[in-house]
Every structure is written in C-alpha cells, then in structure tokens.
C-alpha positions in Angstrom: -3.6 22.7 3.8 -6.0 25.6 5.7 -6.5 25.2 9.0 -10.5 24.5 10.1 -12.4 23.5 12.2 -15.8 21.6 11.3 -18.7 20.5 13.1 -19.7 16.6 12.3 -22.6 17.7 9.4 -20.0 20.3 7.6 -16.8 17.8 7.8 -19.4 15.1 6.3 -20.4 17.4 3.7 -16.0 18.4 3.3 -15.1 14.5 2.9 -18.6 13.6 0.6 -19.6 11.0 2.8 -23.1 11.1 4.9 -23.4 12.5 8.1 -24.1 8.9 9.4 -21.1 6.9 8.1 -18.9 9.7 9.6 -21.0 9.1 12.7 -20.6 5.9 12.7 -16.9 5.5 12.3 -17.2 8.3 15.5 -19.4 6.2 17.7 -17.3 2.9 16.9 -14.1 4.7 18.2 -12.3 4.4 14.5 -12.2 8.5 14.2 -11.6 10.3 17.4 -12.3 13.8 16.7 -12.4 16.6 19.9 -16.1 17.1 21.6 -17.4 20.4 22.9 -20.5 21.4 24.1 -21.7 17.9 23.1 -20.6 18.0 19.5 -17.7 16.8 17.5 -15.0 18.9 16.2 -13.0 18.1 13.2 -9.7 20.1 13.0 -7.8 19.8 10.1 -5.5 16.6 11.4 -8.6 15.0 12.2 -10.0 15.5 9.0 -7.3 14.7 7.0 -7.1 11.5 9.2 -10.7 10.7 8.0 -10.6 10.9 4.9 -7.5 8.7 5.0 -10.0 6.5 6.1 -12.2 6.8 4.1 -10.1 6.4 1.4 -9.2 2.4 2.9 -12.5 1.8 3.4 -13.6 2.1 0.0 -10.3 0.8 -1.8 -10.3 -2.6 1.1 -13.4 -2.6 2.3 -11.8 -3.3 5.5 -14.1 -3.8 8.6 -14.4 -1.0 11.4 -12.4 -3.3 13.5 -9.0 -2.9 11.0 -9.9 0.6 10.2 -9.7 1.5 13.5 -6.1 -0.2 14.0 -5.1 1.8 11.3 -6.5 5.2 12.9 -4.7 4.5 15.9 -1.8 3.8 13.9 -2.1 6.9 12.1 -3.1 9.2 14.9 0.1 8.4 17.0 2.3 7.1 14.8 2.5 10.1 12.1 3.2 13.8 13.2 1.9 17.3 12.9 5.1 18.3 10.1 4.8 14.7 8.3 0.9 15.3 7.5 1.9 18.3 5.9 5.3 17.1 4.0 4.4 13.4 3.3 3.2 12.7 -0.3 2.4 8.9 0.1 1.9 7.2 3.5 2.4 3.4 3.9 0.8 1.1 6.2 2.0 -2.8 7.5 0.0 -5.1 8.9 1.6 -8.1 10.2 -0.1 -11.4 11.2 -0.2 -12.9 14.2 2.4 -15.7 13.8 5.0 -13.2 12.3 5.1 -13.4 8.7 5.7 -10.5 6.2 3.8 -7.9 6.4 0.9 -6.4 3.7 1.8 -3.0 3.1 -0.5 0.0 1.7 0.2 2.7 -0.2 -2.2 5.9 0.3 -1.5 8.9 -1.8 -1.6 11.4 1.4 -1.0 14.7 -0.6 -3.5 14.0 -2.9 -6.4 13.6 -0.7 -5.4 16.5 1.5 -5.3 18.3 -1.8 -9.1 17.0 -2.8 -9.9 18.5 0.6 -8.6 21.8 0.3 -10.4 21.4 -2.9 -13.7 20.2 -1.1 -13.7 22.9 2.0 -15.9 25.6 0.3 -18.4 23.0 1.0 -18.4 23.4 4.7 -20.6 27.0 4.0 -22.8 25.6 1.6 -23.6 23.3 4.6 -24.1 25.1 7.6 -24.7 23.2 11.1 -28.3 24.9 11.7 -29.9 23.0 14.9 -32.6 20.8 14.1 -36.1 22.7 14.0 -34.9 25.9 13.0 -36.0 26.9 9.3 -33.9 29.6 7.7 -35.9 32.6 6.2 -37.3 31.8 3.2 -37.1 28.2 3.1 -40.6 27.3 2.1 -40.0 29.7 -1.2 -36.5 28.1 -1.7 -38.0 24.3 -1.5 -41.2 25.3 -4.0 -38.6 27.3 -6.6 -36.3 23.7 -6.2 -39.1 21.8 -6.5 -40.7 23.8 -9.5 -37.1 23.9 -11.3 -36.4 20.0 -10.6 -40.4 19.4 -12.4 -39.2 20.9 -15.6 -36.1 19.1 -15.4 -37.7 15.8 -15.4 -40.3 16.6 -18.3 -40.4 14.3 -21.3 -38.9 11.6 -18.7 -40.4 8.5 -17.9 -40.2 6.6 -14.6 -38.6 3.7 -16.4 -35.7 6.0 -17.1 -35.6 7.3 -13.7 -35.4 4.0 -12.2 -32.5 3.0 -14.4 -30.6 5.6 -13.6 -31.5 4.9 -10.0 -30.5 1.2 -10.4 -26.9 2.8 -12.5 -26.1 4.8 -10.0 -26.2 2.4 -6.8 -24.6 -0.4 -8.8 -21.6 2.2 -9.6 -22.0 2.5 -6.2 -21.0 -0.9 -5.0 -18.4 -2.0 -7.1 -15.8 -4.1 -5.9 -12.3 -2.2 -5.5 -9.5 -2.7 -7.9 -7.0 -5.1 -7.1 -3.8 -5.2 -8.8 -0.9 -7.1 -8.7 3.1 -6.1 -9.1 6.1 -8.2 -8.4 9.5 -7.0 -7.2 12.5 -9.1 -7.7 15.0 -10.4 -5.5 18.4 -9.0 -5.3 20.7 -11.6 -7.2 
C-alpha cells in the first residue's frame, strides 16, 4: 500500500464515507488519527484502520462504543509488518462472565487493496479552506448545472423521487448474516 498522508475531507472522500461520519468516529475517540496545526492527519495505518472500521460498522452495525474497542484493539494489538502481510484479520469479543468468544473475520488485504484503488480520489478532493472559491468556479457550477438540466430532460419528478426513495432504501439494508457450523473433533 502507498504511503499518504490525508487531511480529514480527502481521507473522507479516500474511504467514500462523509466528512461528518469520519468526524464523528474522530470526535467520539473510535479513530485516533495525528493533529497538526488544528487538523487531522490520516497516514496510511490510520487510514487503513478506518476503513476497517468502517467496514464493521456497516456489516454489524455495531455502536461507537464496540467500534471503538475494536480500534483500540486494532491500533495496539496489530503491527506496522502485519498491516502490510495479513490477508484476513480476526477479532474476539468475549463476554463478561467468560464464555466463548464471537469471532470476526475482516478481509484486511482486500480493503487495503479498494484503498489503493480509492486514493486518486484524495486530488479530486482537495482540502481548500472554507470561503476560498477556486478560479473559475462560478463557470464550472453553471456548465454542471447546464449539463445536469439536459440530463434530466424527458424526466419526471415522480421518477426522480423513486429513484431517491431506491437509492436510500439500498442504503439501509440490514447486513447479511450467515451461519456455518464446525464440527467437533471425534
């Protein structure tokens, strides 16, 4: 994987979540990236580390609380060489009173490999402070604009709002849950 370092917006716009949810997971101490000069820095650790996260939030829908167990987990309890050379990662949890523990698979390789995949995004979206317009941008939004209008010709708001409706539903579906059984040794 390439070694970066991202701003908060640009790492966002890496792992294809909002700003806000990577914010959020920030401000509730479940991602602990580096601060400088009063803004977060995502190195390439880090960012593999949230998108690990990521990855159990949308597969458990786990609360904040358990992600961040798991982030702690992950940030000391997995090192520099086995982020590069581990192709799954598995996490236990154990209850309280001692039982067996739940264990979870995450396919480690693979998401560092959809963000190698995903970093070209990071210059599409640069980190401009707020207030400051690029040159251009009023011609840019107008052409956009103009281009989405002809786009939508010959479409009715009905359609739009189904798709609307599609799209957010797709949205919140429920993770897949499967079950496997492994035999006991006779």
């Amino acid at each position: 994987m390439q070694t970066v370092e991202l701003k908060l917006k640009q790492a966002s716009a890496v792992l294809g979540v909002s700003p806000k949810d990577l914010q959020n997971l920030v401000q509730l101490n479940v991602l602990k990236p580096s601060r400088k000069d009063a803004y977060h820095w995502f190195d390439t650790r880090r960012l593999l580390e949230a998108k690990v996260t990521f990855f159990l939030k949308e597969s458990l829908g786990a609360s904040t609380e358990v992600l961040a167990r798991f982030a702690r987990a992950l940030s000391s309890g997995v090192s520099d060489e086995d982020w590069n050379r581990l192709r799954y990662l598995s996490l236990s949890s154990r209850p309280v009173r001692g039982r067996e523990a739940i264990e979870v698979r995450t396919p480690l390789r693979e998401l560092a490999k959809e963000l190698d995949d995903q970093l070209p995004r990071a210059q599409i979206h640069q980190d401009l402070p707020r207030g400051r317009k690029r040159p251009g941008w009023k011609r840019e939004l107008l052409r956009n604009l103009e281009t989405a209008a002809d786009d939508l010709a010959g479409i009715t708001s009905e359609e739009i709002r189904s798709a609307i409706r599609g799209y957010r539903a797709g949205k919140k579906g429920m993770p897949e849950v499967t079950v496997g059984g492994e035999k006991r040794p006779a």
